[in-house]
LUMLOTI-752645 format. One record per residue: x, y, z of N, C-alpha, C in turn. Coordinates in pm, whole numbers, plus 32768, in hexadecimal, padded with zeros to 4 digits. Each point is the difference from the previous one (the first is absolute). Example, Ala and Ser with C-alpha at 12.3 -4.5 7.8 and 13.67 -1.06 7.14 Angstrom:
BEGIN
8527_7DC7_830C_7FA7_8077_8000_805A_8078_8000 $
7FDD_8069_7FB8_8052_8077_8006_7FB3_806D_8049 $
This chain:
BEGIN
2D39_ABC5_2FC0_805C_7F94_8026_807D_8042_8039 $
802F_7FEA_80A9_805E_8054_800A_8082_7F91_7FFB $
801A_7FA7_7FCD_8070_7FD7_7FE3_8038_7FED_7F77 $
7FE5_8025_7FA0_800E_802B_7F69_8029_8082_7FEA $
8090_800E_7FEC_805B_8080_8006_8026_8000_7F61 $
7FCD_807B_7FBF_8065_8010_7F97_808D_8053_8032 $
8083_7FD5_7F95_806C_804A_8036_8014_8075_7FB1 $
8071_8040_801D_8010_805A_7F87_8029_7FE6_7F6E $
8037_7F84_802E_800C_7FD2_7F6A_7FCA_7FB3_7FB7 $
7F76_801F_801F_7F8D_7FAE_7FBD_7FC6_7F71_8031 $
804F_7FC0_8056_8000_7F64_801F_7F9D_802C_8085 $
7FCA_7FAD_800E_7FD6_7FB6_8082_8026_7FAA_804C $
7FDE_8057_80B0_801C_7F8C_805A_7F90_7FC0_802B $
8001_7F92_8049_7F9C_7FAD_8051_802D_7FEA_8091 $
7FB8_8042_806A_8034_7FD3_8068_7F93_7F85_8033 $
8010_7F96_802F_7F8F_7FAC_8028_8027_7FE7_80B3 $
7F8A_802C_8024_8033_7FFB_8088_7F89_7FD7_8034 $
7FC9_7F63_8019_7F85_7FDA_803E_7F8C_803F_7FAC $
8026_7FFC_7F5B_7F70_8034_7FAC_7F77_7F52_8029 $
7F87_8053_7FC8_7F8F_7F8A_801B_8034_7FE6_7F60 $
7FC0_7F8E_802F_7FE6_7FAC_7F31_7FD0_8067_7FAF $
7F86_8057_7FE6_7FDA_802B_7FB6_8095_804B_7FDE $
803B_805A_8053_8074_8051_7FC2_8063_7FC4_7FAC $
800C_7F59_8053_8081_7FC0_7FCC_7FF8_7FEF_7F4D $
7F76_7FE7_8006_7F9E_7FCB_7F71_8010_8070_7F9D $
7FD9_806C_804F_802D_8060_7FBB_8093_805B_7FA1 $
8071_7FBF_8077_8091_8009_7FCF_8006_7F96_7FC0 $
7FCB_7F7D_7FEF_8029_7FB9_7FB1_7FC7_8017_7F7A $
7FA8_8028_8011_7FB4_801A_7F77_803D_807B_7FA1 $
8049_8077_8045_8054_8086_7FF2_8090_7FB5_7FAB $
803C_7FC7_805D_807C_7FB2_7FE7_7FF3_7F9E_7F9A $
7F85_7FC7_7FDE_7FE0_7FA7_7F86_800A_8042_7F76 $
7FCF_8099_8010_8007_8020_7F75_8083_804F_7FE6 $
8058_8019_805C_807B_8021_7FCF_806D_7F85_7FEF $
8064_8029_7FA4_8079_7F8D_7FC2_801E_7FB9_807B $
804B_808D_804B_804A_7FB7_807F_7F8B_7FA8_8056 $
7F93_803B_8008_7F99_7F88_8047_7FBF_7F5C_7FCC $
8054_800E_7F7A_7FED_7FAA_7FA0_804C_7F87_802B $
809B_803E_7FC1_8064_7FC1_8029_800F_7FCC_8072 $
7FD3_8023_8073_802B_7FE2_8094_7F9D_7F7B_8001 $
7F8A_8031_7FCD_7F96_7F76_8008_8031_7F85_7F99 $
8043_800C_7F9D_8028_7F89_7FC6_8084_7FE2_8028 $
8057_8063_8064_8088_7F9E_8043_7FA3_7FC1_804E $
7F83_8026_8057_7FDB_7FB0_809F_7FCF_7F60_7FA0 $
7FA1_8009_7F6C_7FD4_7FA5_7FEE_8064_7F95_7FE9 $
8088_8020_7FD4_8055_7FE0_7FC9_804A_7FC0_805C $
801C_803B_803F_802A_7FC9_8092_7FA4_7F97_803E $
7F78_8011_7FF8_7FA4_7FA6_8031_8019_7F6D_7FE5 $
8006_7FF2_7F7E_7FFE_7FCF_7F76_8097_7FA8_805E $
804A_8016_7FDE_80A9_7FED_8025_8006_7FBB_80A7 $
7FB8_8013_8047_7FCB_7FDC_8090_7FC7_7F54_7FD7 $
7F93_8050_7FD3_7F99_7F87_7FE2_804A_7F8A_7FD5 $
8053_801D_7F7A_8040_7F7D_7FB8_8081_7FC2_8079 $
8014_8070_803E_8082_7FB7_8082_7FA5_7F73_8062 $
7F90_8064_8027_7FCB_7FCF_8072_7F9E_7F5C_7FA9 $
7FDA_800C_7F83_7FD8_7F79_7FF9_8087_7FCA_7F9B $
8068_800B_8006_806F_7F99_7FFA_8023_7FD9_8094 $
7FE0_8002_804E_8030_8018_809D_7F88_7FA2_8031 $
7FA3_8013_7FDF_7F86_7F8A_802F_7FF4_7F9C_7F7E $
8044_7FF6_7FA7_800E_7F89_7FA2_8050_7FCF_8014 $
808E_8036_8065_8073_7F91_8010_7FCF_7FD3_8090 $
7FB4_805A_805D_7FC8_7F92_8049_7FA5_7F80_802C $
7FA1_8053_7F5F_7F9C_7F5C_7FF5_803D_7F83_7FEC $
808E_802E_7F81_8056_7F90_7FC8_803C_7FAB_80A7 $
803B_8060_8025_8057_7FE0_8087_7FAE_7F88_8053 $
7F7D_8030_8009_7F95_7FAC_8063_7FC9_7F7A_7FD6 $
8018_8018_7F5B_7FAC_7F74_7FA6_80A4_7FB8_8011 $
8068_800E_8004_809D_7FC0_7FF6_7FFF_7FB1_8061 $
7FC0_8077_80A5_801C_7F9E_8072_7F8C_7F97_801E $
7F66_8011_7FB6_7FD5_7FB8_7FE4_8001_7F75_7FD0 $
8065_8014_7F6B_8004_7F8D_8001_8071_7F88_8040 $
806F_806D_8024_805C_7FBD_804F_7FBB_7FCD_8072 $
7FB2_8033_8030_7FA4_7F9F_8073_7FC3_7FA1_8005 $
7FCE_7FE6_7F7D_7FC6_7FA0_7FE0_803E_7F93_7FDA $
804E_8035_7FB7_8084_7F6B_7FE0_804C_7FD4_8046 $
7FFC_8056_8063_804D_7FDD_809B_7FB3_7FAB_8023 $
7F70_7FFB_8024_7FB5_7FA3_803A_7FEE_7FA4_7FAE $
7FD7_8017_7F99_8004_7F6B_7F93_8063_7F9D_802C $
809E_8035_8026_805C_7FA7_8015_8021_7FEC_807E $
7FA2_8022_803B_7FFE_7FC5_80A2_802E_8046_8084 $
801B_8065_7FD9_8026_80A7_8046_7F92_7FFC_8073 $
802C_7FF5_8079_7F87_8043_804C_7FB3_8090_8003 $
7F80_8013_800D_7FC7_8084_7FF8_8074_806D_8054 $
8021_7FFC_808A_805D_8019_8047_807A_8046_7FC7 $
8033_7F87_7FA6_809A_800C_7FC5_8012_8050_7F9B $
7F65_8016_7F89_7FEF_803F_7F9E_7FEE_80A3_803F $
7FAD_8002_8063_7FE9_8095_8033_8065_802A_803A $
805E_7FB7_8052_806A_8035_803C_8097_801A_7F8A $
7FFD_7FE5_7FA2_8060_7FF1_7F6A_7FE9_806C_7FC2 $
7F91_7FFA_7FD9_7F93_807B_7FA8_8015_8097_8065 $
8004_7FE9_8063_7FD7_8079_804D_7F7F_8047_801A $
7FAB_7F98_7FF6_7F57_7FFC_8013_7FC0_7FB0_8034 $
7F80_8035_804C_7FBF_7FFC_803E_7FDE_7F61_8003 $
7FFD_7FA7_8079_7FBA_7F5D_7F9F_7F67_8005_7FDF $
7FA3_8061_8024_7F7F_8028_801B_801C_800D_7F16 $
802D_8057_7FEC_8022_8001_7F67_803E_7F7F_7FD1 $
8024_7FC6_8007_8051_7F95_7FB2_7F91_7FBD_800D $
7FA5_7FEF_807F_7F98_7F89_8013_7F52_8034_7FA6 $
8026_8092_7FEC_7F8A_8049_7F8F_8010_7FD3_7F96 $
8082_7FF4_7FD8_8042_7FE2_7F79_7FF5_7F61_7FC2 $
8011_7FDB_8087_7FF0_7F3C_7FCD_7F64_7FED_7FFF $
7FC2_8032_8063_7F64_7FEC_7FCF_7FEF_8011_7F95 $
8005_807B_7FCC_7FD7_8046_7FAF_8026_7FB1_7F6D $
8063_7FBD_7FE9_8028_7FAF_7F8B_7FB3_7F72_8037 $
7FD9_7FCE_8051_7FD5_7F82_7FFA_7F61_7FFE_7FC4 $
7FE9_809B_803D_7F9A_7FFF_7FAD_7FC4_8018_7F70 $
807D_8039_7FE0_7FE8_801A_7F41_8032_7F79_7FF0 $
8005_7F87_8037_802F_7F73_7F9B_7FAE_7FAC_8023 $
């Protein structure tokens, strides 16, 4: 393996420069059984982890956001709002507002 350098002071380097998978597999597997290769893999999971919980609070305030203007659309039209007036208010599409009113006439 010519990119696996011991130094003089015992540590190893890794140079990765366009390795194939098998090599990469291989440093990961090297780097797995030492601390520092330990550690680095539970900041990335950790970090993963910390991503993940951002990114679905971020698509849960937008489902909320979409079911809000939902129903403001609907109660708009209940009270006599043109399709028009609701999409142009809302800032959406009337092609959506008119998905949206189907779509409840038919669950009743």
């Amino acid at each position: 393996m010519d990119n696996l350098f011991e130094l003089e002071d015992g540590s190893v380097a890794i140079l990765d420069y366009e390795s194939d998978e098998e090599t990469k597999q291989y440093i990961k597997e090297v780097l797995g059984m030492t601390q520092i290769g330990r550690m680095l893999m539970d900041e990335g999971r950790q970090k993963g982890r910390k991503e993940g919980r951002k990114e679905g609070r971020k698509e849960g305030r937008k489902e909320d956001d979409i079911e809000r203007a939902k129903k403001t659309a609907l109660n708009m039209l209940k009270r006599g709002d043109s399709l028009a007036d609701v999409a142009e208010i809302l800032e959406l599409s009337p092609d959506i507002i008119k998905a949206w009113s189907e779509e409840a006439c038919a669950l009743v």
